[in-house]
KOLPA-185415 format. One line per field, with one value per atom (N, C-alpha, C): residue number from 1; x, y, z. Coordinates in steps of 0.2 Angstrom, whole numbers, plus 5000, padded with zeros to 4 digits. Example, Ala and Ser with C-alpha at 12.3 -4.5 7.8 and 13.67 -1.06 7.14 Angstrom:
<rs>
i <- c(1, 1, 1, 2, 2, 2)
x <- c(5066, 5062, 5066, 5064, 5068, 5064)
y <- c(4972, 4978, 4984, 4989, 4995, 5000)
z <- c(5039, 5039, 5039, 5035, 5036, 5039)
</rs>
This chain:
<rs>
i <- c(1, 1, 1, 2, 2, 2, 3, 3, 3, 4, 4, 4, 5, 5, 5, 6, 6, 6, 7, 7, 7, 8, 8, 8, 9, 9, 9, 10, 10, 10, 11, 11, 11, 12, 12, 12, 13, 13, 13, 14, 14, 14, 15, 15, 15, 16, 16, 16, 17, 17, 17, 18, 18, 18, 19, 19, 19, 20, 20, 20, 21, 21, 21, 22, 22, 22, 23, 23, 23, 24, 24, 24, 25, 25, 25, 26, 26, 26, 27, 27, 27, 28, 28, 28, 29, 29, 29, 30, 30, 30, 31, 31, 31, 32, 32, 32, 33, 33, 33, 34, 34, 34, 35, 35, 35, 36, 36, 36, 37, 37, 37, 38, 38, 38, 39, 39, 39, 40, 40, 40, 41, 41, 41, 42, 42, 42, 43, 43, 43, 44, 44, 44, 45, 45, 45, 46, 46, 46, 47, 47, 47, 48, 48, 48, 49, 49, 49, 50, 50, 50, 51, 51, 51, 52, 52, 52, 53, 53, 53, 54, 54, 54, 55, 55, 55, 56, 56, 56, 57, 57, 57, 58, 58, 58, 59, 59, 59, 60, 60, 60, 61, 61, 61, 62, 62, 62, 63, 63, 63, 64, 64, 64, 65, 65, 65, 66, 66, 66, 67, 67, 67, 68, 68, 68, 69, 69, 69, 70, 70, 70, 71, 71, 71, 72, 72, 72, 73, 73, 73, 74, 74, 74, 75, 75, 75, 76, 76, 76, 77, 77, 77, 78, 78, 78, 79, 79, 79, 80, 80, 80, 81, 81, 81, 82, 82, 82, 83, 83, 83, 84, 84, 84, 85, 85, 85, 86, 86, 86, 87, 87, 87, 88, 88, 88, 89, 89, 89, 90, 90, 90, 91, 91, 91, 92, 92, 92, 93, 93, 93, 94, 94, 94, 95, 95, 95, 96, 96, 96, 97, 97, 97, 98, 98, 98, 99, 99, 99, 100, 100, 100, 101, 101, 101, 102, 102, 102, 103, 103, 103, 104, 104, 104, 105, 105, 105, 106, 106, 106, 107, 107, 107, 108, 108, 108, 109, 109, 109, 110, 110, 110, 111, 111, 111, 112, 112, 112, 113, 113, 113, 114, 114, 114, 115, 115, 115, 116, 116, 116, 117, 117, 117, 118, 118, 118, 119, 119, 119, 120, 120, 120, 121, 121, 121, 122, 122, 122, 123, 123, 123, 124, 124, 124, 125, 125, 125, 126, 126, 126, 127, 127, 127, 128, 128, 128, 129, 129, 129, 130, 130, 130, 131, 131, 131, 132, 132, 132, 133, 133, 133, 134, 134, 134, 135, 135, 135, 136, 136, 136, 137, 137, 137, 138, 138, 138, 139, 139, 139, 140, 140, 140, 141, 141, 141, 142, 142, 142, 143, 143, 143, 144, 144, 144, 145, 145, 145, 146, 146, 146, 147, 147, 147, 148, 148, 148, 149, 149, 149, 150, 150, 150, 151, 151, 151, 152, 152, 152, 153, 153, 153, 154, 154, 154, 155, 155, 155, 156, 156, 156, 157, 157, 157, 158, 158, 158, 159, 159, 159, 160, 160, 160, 161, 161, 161, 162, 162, 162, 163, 163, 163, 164, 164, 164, 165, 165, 165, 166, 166, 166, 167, 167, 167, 168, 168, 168, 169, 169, 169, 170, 170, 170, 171, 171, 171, 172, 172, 172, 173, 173, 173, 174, 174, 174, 175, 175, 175, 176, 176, 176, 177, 177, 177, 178, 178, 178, 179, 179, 179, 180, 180, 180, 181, 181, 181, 182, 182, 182, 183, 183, 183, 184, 184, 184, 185, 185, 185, 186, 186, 186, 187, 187, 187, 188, 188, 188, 189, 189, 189, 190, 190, 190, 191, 191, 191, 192, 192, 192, 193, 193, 193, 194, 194, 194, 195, 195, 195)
x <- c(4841, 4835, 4838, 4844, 4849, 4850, 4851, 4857, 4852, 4846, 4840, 4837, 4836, 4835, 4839, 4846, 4853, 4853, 4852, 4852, 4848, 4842, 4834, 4835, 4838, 4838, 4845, 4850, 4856, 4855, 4850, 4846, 4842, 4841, 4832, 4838, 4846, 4848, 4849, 4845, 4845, 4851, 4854, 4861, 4857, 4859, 4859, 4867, 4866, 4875, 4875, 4880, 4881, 4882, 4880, 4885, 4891, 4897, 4902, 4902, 4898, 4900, 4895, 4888, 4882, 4884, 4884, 4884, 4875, 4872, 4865, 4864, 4860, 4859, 4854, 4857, 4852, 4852, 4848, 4847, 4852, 4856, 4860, 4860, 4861, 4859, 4865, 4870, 4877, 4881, 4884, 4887, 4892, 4897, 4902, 4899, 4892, 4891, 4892, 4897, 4898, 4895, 4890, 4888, 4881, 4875, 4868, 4865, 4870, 4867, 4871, 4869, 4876, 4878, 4875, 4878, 4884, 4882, 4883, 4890, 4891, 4896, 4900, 4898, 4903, 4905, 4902, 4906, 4912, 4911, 4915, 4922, 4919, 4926, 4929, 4927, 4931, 4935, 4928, 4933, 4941, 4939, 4945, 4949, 4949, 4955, 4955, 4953, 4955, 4960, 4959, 4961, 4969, 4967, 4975, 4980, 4976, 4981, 4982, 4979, 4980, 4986, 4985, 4993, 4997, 4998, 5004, 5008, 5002, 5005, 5008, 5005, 5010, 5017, 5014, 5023, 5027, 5026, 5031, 5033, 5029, 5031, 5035, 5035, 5039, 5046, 5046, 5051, 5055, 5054, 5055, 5059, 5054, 5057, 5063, 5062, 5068, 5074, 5073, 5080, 5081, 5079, 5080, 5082, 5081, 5086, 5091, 5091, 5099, 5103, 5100, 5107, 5108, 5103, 5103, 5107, 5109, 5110, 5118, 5123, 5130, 5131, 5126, 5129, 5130, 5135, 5136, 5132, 5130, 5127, 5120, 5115, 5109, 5105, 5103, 5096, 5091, 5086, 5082, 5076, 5075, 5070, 5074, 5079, 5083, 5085, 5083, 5083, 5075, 5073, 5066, 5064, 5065, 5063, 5065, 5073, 5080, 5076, 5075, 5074, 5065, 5061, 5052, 5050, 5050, 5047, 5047, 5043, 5043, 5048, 5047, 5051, 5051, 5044, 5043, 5046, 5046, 5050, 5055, 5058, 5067, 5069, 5064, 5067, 5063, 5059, 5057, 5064, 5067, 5073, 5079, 5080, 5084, 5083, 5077, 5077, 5077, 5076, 5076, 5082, 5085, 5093, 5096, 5092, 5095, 5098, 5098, 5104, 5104, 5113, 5113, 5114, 5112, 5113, 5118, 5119, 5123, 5121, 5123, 5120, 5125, 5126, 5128, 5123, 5126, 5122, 5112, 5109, 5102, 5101, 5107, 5104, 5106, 5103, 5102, 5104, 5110, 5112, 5111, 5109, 5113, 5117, 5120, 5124, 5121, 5121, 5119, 5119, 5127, 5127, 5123, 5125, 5118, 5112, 5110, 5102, 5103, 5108, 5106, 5109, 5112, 5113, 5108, 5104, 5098, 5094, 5094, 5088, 5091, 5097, 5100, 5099, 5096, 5095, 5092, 5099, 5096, 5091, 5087, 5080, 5081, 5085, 5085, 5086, 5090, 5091, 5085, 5077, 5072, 5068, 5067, 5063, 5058, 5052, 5047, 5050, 5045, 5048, 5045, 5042, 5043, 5047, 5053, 5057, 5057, 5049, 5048, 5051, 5056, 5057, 5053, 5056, 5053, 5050, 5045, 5045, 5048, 5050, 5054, 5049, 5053, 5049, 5042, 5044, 5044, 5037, 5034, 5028, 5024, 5027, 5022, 5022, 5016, 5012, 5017, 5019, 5022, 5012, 5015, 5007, 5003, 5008, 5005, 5005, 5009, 5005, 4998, 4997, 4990, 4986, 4985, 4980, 4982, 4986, 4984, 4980, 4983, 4980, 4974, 4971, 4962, 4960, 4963, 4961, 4956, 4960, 4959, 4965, 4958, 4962, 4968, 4974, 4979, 4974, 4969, 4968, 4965, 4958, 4953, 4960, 4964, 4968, 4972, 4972, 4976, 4972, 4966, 4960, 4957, 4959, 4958, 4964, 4968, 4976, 4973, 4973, 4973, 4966, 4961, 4955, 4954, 4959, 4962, 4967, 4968, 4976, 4983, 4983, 4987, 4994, 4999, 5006, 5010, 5011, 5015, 5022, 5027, 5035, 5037, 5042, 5044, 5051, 5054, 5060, 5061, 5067, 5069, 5062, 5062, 5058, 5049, 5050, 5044, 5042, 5032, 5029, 5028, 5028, 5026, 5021, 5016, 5013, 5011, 5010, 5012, 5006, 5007, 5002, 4997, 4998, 4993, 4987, 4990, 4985, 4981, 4983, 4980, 4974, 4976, 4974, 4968, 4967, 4962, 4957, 4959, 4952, 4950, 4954, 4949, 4949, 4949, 4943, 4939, 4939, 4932, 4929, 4930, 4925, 4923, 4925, 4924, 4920, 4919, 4913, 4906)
y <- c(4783, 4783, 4785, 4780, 4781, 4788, 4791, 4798, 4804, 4803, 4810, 4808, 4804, 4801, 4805, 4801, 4805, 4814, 4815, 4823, 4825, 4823, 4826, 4828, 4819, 4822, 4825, 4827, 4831, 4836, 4839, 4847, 4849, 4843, 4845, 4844, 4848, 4848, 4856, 4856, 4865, 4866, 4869, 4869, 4877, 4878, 4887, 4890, 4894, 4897, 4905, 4907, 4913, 4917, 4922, 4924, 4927, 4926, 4928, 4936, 4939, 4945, 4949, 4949, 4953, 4951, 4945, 4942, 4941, 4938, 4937, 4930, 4929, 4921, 4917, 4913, 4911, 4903, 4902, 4892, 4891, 4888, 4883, 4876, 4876, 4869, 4864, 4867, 4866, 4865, 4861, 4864, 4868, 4870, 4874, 4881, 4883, 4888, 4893, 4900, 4904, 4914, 4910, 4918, 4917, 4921, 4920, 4922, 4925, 4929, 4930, 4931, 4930, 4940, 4943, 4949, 4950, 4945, 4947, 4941, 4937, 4933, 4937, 4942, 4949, 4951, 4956, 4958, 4954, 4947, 4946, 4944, 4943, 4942, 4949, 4953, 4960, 4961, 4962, 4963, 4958, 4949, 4949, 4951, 4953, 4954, 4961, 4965, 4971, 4970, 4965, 4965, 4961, 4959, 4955, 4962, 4965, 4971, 4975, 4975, 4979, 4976, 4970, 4967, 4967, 4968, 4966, 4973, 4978, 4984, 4985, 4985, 4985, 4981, 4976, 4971, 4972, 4975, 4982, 4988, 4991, 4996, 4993, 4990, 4986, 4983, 4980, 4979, 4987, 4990, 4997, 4999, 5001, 5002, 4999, 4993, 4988, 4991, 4991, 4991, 4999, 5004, 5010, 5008, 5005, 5007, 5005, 4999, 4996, 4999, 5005, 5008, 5013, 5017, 5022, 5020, 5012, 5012, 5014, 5010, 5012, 5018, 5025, 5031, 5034, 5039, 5042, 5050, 5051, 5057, 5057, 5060, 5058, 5062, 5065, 5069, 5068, 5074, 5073, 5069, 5066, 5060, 5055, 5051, 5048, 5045, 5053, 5050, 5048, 5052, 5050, 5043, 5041, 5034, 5029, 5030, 5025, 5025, 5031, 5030, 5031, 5029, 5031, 5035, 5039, 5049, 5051, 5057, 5062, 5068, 5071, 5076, 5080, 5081, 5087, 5087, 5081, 5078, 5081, 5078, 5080, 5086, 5090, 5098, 5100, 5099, 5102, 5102, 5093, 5092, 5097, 5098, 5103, 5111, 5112, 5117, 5121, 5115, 5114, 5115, 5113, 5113, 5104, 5098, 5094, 5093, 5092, 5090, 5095, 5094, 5100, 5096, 5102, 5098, 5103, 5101, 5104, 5108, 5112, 5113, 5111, 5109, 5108, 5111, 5118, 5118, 5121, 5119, 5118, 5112, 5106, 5100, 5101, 5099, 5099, 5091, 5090, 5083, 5084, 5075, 5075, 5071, 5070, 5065, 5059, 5055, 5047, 5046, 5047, 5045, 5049, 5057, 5062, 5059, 5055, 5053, 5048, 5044, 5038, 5039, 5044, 5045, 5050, 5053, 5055, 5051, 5044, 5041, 5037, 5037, 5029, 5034, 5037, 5040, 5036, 5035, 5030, 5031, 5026, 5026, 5032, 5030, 5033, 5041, 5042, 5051, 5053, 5050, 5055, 5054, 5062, 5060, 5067, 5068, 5073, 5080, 5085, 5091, 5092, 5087, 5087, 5084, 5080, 5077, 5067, 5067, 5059, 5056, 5049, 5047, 5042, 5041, 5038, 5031, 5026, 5020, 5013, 5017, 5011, 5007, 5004, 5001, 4996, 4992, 4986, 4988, 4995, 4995, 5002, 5002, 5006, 5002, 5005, 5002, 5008, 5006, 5009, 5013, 5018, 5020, 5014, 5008, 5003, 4998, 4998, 4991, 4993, 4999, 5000, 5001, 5001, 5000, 4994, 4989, 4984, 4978, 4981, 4977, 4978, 4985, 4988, 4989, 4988, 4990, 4995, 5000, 5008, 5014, 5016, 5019, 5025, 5028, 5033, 5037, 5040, 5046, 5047, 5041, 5042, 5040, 5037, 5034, 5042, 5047, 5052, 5058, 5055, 5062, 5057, 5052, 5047, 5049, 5049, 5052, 5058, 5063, 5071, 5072, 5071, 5070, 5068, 5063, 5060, 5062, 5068, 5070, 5064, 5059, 5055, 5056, 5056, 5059, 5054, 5057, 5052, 5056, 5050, 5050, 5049, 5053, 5051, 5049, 5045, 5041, 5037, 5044, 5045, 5045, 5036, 5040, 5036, 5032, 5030, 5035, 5035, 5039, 5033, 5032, 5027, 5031, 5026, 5028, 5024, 5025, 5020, 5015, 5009, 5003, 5002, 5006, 5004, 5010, 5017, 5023, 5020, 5015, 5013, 5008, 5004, 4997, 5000, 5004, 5007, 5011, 5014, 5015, 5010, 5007, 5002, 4997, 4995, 4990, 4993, 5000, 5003, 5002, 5005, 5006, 4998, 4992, 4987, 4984, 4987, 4984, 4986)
z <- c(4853, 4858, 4865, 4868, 4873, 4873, 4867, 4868, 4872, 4867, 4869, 4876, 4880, 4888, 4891, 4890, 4894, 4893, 4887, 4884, 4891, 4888, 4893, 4900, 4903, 4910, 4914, 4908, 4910, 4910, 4905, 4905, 4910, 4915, 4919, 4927, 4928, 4934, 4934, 4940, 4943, 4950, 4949, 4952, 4956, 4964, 4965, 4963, 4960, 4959, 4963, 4963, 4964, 4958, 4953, 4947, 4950, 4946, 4948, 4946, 4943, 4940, 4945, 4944, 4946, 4956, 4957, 4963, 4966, 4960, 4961, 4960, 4965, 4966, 4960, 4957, 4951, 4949, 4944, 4944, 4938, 4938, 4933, 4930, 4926, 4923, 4924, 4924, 4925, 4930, 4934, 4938, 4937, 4933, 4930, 4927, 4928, 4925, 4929, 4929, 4932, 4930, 4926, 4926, 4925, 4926, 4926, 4920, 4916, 4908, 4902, 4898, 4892, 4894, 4896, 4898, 4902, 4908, 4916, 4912, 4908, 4906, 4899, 4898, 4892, 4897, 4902, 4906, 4911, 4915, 4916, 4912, 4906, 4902, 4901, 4900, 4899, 4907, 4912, 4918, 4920, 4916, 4919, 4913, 4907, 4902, 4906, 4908, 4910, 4919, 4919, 4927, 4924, 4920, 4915, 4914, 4912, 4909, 4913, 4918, 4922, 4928, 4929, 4935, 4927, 4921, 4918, 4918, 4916, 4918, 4924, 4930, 4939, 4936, 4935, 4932, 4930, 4926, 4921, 4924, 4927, 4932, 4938, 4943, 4945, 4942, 4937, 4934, 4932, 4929, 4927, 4935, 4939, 4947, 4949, 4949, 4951, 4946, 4942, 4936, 4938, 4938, 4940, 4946, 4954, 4958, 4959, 4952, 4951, 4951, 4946, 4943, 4948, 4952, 4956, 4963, 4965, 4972, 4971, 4966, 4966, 4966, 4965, 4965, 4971, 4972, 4977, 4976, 4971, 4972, 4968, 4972, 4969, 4964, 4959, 4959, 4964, 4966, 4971, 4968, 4962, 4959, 4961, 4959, 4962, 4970, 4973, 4978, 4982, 4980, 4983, 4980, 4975, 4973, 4977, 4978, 4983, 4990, 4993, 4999, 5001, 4994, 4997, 4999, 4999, 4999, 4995, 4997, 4989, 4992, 4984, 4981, 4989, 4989, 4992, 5000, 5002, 5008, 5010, 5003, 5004, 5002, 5000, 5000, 5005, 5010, 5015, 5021, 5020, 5024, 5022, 5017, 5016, 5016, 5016, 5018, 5028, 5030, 5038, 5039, 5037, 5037, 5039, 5039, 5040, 5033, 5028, 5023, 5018, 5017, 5011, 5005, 4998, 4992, 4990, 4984, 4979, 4972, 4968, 4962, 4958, 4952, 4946, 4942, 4938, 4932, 4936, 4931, 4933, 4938, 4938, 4942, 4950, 4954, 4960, 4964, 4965, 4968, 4976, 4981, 4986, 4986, 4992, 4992, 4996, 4994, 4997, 5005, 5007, 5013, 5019, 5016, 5020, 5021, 5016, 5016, 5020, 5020, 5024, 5032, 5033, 5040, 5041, 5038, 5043, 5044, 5038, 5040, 5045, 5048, 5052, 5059, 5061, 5068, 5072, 5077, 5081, 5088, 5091, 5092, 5097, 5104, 5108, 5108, 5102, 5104, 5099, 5100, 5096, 5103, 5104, 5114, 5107, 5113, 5113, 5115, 5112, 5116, 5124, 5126, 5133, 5138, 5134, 5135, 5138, 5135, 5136, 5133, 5132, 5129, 5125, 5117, 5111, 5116, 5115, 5116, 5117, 5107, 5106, 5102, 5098, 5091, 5095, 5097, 5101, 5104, 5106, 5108, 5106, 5098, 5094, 5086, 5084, 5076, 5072, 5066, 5060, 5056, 5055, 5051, 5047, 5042, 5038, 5043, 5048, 5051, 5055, 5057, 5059, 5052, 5048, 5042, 5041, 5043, 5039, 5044, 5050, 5056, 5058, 5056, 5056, 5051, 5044, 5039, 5038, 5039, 5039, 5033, 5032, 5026, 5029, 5025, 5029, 5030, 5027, 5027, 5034, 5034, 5041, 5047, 5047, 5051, 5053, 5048, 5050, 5056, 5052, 5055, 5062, 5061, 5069, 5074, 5070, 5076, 5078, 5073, 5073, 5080, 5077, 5084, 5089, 5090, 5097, 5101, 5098, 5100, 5100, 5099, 5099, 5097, 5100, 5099, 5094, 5087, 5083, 5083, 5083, 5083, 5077, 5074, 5068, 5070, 5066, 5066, 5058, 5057, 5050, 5047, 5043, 5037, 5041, 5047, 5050, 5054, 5054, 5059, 5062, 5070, 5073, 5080, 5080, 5085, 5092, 5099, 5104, 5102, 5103, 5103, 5109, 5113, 5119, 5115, 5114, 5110, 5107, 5101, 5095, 5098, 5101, 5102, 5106, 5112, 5115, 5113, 5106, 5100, 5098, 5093, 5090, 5094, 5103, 5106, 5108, 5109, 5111, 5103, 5099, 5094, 5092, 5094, 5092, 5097, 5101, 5106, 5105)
</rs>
């Protein structure tokens, strides 16, 4: 007789929940119930077995990565896959550079090698010999945004962040493998837009 009272009035608690999957607001009976429907709780089971599989796969590719620039850093001479992996650019970077005349490869055969240290002395340019062609000089790191720290700082995707540079005229400096651009530039769009 004790059991079916306590049953009853354990059944008669209306909790307001969020659902975690729909994100619609609904009555639980439960405090632990996290979905509003047996549907809206199929999908969030798949969503997170799909989200499972989806960081184990990144983990694996990172792993993979890691182990490739293992083997790729004791070389002296790189494939230009190789080397765009080592130093984070693409292909098409490093043969634009080489086409400019900043660095030379080699051919073996069909393969196409550089050498390491070319890539790492162009990328080791130091700050002060990159001026404008008006002959301003660079700032200096110290009071410019790297392209990723202003999207991480305004959460702005590269793309609109490019066509917000490009529209604004705003002068970016490359150095080596960063585009940096001045901090007062940036800072003075996004508090006007944020007003």
């Amino acid at each position: 007789m004790g059991y079916k009272i306590d049953h009853i009035m354990s059944s008669k608690i209306e909790v307001i929940r969020i659902c975690e999957h729909c994100k619609k607001q609904f009555t639980a009976r439960t405090t632990r119930t996290r979905y509003c429907s047996p549907i809206c709780n199929s999908r969030g089971y798949k969503a997170l077995v799909r989200k499972g599989k989806v960081e184990k796969s990144n983990n694996e590719t990172v792993q993979l990565l890691n182990t490739d620039l293992e083997k790729i850093k004791p070389l002296e001479f790189l494939k230009i896959t190789q080397a765009s992996l080592l130093f984070g650019i693409s292909r098409s970077t490093i043969y634009r550079l080489v086409n400019n005349g900043h660095l030379d490869i080699a051919k073996f055969g069909k393969r196409t090698v550089i050498r390491r240290c070319d890539l790492e002395a162009f990328f080791a340019i130091p700050i002060q010999d990159v001026t404008l062609k008006t002959g301003q000089q660079f700032p200096g790191f110290d009071n410019c945004y790297t392209i990723t720290q202003i999207q991480q700082k305004y959460n702005i995707s590269s793309g609109a962040l490019y066509l917000l540079i490009q529209r604004q005229g705003i002068v970016k400096y490359s150095v080596g493998k960063f585009t940096c651009v001045a901090k007062q530039d940036i800072d003075i769009i996004f508090n006007a837009v944020g007003r």
